[in-house]
PyMOL CGO cylinders between C-alpha atoms (Angstrom):
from pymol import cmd
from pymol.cgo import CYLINDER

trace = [
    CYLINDER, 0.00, 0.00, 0.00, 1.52, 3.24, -0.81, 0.3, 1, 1, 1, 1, 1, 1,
    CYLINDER, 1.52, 3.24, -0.81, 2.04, 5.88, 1.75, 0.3, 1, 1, 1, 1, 1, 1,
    CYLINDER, 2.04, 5.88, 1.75, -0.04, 8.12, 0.55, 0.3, 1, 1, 1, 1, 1, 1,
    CYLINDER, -0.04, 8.12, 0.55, -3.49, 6.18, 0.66, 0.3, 1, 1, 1, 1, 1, 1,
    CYLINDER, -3.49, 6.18, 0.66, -2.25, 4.97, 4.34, 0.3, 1, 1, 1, 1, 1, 1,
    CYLINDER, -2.25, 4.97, 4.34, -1.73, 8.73, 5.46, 0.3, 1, 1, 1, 1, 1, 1,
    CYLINDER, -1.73, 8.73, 5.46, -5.31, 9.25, 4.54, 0.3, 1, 1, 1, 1, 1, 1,
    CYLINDER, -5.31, 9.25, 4.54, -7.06, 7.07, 6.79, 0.3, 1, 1, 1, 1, 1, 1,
    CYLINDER, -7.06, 7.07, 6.79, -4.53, 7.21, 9.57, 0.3, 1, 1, 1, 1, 1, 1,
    CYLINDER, -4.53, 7.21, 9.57, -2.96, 10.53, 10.68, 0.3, 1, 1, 1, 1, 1, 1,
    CYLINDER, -2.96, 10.53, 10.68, 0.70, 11.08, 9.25, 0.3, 1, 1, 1, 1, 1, 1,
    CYLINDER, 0.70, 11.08, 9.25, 2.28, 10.73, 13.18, 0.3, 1, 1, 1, 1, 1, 1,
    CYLINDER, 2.28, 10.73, 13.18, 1.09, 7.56, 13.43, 0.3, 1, 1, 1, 1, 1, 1,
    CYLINDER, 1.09, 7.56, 13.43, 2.47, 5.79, 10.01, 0.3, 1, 1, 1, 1, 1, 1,
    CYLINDER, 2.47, 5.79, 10.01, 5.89, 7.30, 11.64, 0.3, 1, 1, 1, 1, 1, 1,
    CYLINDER, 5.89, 7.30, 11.64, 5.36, 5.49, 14.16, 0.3, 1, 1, 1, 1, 1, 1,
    CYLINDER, 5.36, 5.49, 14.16, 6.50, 2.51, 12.07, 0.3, 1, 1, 1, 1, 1, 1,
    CYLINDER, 6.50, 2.51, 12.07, 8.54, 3.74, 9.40, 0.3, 1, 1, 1, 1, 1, 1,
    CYLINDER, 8.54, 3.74, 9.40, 11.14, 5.11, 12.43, 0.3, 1, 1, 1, 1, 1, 1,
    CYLINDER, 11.14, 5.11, 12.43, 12.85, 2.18, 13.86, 0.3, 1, 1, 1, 1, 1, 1,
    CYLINDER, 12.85, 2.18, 13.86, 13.08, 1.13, 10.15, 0.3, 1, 1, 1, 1, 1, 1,
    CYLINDER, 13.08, 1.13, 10.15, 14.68, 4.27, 9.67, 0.3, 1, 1, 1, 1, 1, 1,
    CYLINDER, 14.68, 4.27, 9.67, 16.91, 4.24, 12.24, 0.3, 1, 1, 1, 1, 1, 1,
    CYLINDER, 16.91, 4.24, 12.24, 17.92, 0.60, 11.44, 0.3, 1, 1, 1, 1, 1, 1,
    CYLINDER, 17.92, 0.60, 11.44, 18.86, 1.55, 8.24, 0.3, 1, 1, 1, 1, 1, 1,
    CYLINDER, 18.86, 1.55, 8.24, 20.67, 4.90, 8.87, 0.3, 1, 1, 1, 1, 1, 1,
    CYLINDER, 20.67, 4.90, 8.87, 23.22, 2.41, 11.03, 0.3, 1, 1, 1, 1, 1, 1,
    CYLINDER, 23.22, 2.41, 11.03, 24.65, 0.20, 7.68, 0.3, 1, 1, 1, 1, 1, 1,
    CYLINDER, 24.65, 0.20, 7.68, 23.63, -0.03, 4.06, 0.3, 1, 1, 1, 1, 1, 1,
    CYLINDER, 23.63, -0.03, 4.06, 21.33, -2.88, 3.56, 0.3, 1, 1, 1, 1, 1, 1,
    CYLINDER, 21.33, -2.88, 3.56, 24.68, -5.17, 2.36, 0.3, 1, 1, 1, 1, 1, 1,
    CYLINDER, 24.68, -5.17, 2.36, 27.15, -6.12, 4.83, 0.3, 1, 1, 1, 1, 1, 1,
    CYLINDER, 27.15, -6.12, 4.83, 26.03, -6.60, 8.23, 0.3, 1, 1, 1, 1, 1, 1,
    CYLINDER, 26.03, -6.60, 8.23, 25.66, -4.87, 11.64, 0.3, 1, 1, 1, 1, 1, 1,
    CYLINDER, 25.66, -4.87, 11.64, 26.18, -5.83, 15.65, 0.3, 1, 1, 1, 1, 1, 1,
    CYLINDER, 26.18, -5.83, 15.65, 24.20, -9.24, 16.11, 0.3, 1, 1, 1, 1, 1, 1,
    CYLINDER, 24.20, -9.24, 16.11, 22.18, -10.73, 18.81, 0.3, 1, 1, 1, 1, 1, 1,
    CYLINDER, 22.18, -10.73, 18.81, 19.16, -8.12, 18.78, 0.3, 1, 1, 1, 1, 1, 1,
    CYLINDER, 19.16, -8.12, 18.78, 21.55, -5.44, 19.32, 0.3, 1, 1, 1, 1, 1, 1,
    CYLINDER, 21.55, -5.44, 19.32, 20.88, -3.12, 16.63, 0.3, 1, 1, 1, 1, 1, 1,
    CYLINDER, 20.88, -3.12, 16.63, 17.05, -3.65, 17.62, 0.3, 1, 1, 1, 1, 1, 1,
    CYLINDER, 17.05, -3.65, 17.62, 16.96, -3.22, 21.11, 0.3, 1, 1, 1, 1, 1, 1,
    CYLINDER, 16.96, -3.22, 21.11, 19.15, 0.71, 19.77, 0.3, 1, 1, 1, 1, 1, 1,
    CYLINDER, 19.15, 0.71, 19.77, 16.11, 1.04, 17.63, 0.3, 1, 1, 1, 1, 1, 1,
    CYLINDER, 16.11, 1.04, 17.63, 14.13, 0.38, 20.43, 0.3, 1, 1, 1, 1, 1, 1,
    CYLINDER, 14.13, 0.38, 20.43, 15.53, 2.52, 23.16, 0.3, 1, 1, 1, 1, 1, 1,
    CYLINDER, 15.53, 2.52, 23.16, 15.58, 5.92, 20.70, 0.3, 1, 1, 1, 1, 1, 1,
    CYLINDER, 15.58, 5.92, 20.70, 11.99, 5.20, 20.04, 0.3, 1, 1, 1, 1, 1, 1,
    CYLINDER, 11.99, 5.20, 20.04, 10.85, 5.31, 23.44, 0.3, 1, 1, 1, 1, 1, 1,
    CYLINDER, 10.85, 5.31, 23.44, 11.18, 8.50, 24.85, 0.3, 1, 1, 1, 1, 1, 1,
    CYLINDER, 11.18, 8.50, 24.85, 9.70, 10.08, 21.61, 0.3, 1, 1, 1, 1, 1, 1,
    CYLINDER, 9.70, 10.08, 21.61, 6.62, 10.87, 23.51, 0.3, 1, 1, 1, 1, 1, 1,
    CYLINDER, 6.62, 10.87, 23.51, 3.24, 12.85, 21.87, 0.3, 1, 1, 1, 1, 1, 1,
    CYLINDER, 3.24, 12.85, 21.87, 0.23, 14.84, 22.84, 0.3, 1, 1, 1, 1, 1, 1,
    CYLINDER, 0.23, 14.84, 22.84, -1.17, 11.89, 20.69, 0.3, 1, 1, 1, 1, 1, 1,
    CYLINDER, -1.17, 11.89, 20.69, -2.55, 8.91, 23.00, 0.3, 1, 1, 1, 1, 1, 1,
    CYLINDER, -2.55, 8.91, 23.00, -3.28, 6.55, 20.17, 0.3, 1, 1, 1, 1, 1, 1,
    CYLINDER, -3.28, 6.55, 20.17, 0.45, 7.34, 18.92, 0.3, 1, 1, 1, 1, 1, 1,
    CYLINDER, 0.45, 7.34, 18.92, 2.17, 6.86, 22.26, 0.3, 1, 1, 1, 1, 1, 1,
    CYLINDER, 2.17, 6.86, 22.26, 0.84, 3.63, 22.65, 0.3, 1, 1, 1, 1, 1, 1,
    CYLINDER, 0.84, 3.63, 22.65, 1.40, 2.57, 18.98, 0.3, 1, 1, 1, 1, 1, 1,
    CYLINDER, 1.40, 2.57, 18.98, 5.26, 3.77, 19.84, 0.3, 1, 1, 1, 1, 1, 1,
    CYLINDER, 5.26, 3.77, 19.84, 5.43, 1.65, 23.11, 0.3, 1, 1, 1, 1, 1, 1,
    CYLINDER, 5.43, 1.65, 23.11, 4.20, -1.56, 21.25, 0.3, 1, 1, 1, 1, 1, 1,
    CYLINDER, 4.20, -1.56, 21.25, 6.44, -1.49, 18.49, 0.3, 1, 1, 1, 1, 1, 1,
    CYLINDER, 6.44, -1.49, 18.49, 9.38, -0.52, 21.02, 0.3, 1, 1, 1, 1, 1, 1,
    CYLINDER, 9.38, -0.52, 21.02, 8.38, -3.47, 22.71, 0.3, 1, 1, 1, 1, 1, 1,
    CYLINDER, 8.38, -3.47, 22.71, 8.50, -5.73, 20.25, 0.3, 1, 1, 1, 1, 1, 1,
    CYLINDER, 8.50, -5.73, 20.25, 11.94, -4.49, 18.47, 0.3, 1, 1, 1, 1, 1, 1,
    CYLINDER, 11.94, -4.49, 18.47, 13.44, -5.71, 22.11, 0.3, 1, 1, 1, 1, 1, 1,
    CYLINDER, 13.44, -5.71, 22.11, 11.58, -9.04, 22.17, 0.3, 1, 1, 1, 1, 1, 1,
    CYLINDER, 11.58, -9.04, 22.17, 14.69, -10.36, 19.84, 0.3, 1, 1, 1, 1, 1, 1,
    CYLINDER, 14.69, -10.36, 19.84, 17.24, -9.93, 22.18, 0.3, 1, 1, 1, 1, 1, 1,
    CYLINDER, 17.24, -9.93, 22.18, 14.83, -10.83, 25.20, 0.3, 1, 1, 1, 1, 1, 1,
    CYLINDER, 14.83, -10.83, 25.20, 13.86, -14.48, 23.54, 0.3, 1, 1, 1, 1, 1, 1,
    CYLINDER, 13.86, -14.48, 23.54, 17.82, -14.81, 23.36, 0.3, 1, 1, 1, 1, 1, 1,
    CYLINDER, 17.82, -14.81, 23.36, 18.45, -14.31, 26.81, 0.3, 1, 1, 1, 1, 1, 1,
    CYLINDER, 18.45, -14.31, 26.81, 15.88, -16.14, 28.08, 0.3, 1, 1, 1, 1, 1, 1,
    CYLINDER, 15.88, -16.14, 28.08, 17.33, -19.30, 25.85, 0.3, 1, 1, 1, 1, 1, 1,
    CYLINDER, 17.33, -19.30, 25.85, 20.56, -18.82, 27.51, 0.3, 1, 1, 1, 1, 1, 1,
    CYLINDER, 20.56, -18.82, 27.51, 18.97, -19.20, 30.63, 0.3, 1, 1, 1, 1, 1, 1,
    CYLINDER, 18.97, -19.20, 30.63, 19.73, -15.33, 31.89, 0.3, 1, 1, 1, 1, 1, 1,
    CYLINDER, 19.73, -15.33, 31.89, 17.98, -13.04, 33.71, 0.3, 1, 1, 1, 1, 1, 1,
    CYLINDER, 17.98, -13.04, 33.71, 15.92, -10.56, 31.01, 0.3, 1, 1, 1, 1, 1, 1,
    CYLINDER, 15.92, -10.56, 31.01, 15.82, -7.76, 32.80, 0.3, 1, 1, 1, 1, 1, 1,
    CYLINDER, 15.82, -7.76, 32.80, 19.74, -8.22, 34.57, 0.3, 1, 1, 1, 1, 1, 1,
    CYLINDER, 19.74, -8.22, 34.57, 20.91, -8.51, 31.10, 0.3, 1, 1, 1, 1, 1, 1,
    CYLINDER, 20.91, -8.51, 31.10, 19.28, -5.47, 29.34, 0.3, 1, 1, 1, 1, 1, 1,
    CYLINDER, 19.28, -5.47, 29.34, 20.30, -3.35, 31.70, 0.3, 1, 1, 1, 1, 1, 1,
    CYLINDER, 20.30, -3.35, 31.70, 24.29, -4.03, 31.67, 0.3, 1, 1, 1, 1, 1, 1,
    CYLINDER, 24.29, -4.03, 31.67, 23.98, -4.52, 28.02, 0.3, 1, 1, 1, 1, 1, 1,
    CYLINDER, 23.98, -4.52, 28.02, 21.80, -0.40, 28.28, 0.3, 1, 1, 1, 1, 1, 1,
    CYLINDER, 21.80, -0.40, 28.28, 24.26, 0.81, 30.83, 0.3, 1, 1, 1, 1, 1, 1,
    CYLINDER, 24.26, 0.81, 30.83, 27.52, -0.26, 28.68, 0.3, 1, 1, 1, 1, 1, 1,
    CYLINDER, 27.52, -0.26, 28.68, 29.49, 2.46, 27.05, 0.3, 1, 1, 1, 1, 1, 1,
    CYLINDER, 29.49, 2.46, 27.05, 29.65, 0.64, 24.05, 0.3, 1, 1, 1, 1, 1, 1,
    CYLINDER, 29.65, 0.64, 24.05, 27.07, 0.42, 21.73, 0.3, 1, 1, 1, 1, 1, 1,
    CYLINDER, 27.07, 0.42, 21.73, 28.64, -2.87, 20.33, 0.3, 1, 1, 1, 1, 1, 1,
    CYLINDER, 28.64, -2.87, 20.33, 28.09, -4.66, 23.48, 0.3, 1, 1, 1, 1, 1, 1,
    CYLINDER, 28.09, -4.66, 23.48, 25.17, -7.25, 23.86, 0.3, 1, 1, 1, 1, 1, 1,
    CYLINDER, 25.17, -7.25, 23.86, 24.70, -11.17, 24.45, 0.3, 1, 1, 1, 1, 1, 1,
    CYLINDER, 24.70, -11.17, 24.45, 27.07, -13.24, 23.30, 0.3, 1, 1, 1, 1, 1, 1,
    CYLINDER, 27.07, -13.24, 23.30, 25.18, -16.51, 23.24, 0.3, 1, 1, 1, 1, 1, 1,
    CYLINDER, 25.18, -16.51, 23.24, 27.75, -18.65, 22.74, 0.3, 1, 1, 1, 1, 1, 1,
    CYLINDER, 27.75, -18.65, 22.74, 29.77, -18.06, 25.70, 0.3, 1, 1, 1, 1, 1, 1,
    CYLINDER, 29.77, -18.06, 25.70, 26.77, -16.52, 27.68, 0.3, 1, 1, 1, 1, 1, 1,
    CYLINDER, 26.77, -16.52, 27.68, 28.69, -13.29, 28.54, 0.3, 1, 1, 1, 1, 1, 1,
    CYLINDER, 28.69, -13.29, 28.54, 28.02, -9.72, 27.98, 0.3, 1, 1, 1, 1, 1, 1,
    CYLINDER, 28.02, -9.72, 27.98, 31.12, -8.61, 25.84, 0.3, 1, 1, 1, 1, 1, 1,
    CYLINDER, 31.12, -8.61, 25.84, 32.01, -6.34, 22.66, 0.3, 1, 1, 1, 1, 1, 1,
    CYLINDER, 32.01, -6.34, 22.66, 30.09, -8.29, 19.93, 0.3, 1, 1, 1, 1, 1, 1,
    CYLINDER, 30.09, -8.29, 19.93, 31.92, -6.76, 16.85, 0.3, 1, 1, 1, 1, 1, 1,
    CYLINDER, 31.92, -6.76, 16.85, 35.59, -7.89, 18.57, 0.3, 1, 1, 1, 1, 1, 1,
    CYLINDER, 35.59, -7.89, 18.57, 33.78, -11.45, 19.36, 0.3, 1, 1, 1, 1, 1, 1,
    CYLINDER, 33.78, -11.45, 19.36, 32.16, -11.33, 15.96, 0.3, 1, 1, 1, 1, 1, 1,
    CYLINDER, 32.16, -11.33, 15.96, 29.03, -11.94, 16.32, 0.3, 1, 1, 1, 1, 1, 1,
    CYLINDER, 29.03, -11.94, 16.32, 27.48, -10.06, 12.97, 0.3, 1, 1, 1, 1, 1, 1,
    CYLINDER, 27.48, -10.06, 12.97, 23.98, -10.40, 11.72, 0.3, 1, 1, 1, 1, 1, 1,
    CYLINDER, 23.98, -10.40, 11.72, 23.21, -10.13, 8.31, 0.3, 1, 1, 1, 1, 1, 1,
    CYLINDER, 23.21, -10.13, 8.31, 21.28, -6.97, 7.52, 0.3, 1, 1, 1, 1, 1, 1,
    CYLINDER, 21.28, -6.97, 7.52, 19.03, -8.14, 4.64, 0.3, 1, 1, 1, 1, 1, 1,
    CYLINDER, 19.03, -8.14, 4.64, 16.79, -10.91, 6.60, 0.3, 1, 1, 1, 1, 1, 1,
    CYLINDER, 16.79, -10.91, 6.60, 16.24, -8.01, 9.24, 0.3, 1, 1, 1, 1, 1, 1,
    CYLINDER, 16.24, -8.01, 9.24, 15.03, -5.60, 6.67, 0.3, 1, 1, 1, 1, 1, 1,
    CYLINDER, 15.03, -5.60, 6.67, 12.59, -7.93, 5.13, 0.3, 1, 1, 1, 1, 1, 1,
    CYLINDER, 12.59, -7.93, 5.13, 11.53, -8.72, 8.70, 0.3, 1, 1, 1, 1, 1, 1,
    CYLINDER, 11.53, -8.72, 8.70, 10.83, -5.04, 9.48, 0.3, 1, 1, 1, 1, 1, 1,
    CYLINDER, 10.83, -5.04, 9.48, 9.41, -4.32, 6.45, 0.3, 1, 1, 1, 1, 1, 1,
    CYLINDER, 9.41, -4.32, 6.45, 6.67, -7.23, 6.68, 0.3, 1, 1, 1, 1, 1, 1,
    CYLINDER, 6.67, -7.23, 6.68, 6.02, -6.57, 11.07, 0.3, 1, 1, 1, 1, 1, 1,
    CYLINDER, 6.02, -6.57, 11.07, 5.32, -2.62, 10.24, 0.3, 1, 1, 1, 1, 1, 1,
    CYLINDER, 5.32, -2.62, 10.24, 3.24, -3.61, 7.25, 0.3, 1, 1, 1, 1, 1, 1,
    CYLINDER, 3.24, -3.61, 7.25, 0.93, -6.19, 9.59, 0.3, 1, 1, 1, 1, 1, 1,
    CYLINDER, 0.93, -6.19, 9.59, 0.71, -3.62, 12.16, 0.3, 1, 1, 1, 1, 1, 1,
    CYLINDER, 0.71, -3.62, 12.16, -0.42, -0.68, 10.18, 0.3, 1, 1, 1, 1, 1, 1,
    CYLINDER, -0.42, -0.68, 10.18, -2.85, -2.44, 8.17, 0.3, 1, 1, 1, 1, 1, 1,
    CYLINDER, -2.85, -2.44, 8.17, -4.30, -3.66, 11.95, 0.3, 1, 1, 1, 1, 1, 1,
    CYLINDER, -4.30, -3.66, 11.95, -4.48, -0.31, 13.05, 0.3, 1, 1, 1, 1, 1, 1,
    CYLINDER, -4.48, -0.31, 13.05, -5.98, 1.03, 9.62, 0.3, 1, 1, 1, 1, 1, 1,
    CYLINDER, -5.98, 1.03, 9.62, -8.84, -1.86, 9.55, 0.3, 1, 1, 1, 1, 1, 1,
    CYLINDER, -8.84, -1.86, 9.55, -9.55, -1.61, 13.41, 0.3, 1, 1, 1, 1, 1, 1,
    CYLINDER, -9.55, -1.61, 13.41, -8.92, -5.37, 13.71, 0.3, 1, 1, 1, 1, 1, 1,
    CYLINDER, -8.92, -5.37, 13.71, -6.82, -4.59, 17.03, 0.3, 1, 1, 1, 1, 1, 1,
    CYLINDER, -6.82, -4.59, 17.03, -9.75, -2.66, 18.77, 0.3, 1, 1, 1, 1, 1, 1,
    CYLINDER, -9.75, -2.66, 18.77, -12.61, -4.52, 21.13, 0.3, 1, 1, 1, 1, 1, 1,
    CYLINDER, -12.61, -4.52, 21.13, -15.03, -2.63, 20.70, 0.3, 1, 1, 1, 1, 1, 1,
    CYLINDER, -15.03, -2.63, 20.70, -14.88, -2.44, 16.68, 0.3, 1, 1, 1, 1, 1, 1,
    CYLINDER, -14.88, -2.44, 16.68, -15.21, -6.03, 16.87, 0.3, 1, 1, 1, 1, 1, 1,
    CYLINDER, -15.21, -6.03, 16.87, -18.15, -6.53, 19.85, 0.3, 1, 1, 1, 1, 1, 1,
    CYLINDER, -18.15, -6.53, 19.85, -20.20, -3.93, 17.91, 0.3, 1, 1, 1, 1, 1, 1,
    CYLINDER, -20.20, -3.93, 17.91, -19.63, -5.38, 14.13, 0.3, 1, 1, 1, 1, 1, 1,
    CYLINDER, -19.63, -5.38, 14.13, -20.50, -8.51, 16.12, 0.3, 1, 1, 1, 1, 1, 1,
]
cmd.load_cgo(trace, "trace")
């Protein structure tokens, strides 16, 4: 669907909304090569998403979901490594680096570019690409509200 015809059933914030972490992902590396594995480059997306708060209530919560689900990567891999979440995030948040995350492998919290663990960038895109594309045509049809659905019922 093009931008355009999405912008005119949905105000313009709230297709941003979506399009930003994609943004952001791709403003770190070209869509060749590949960039800090292990959810890293997500959970970056995710944390300069966040504090982007609006008058707009709809839009705030739109931004919390999607920042909640670009960390849910790096979240399912702790949780297979049998770590704490929540311990994890936060040394991998408080770190200087912004190369630093899980390194599975070893189960440590280390420099991922110097341990080299890489992702490749392309299977990420298409993955962004497809997860903003679900969610704004939920939020354009209404499928994700309650009451749409007890009323049309």
């Amino acid at each position: 669907m093009a931008p355009s015809a999405a912008s005119s059933s949905m105000p313009g914030s709230a297709i941003s909304v979506f399009t930003t972490p994609l943004i952001q992902f791709r403003a770190h590396r070209s869509l060749q090569g590949s960039h800090i594995g292990g959810g890293v480059a997500l959970l970056r997306a995710s944390v300069a998403l966040r504090p982007q708060v609006t008058e707009n209530e709809l839009e705030n919560q739109a931004k919390h979901a999607v920042a909640s689900v670009l960390e849910e990567p790096i979240r399912q891999l702790v949780e297979n490594a049998k770590r704490s979440p929540t311990q994890i995030l936060a040394q991998i948040l408080n770190s200087n680096s912004p190369c630093v995350g899980l390194n599975a492998e070893g189960c440590k919290v280390e420099d991922l570019v110097l341990a080299g663990v890489l992702d490749p960038i392309g299977p990420i895109d298409l993955s962004l690409r497809v997860a903003m594309s679900h969610a704004g045509s939920v939020l354009q049809t209404g499928a994700w509200d309650i009451r749409t659905r007890l009323i049309n019922a």
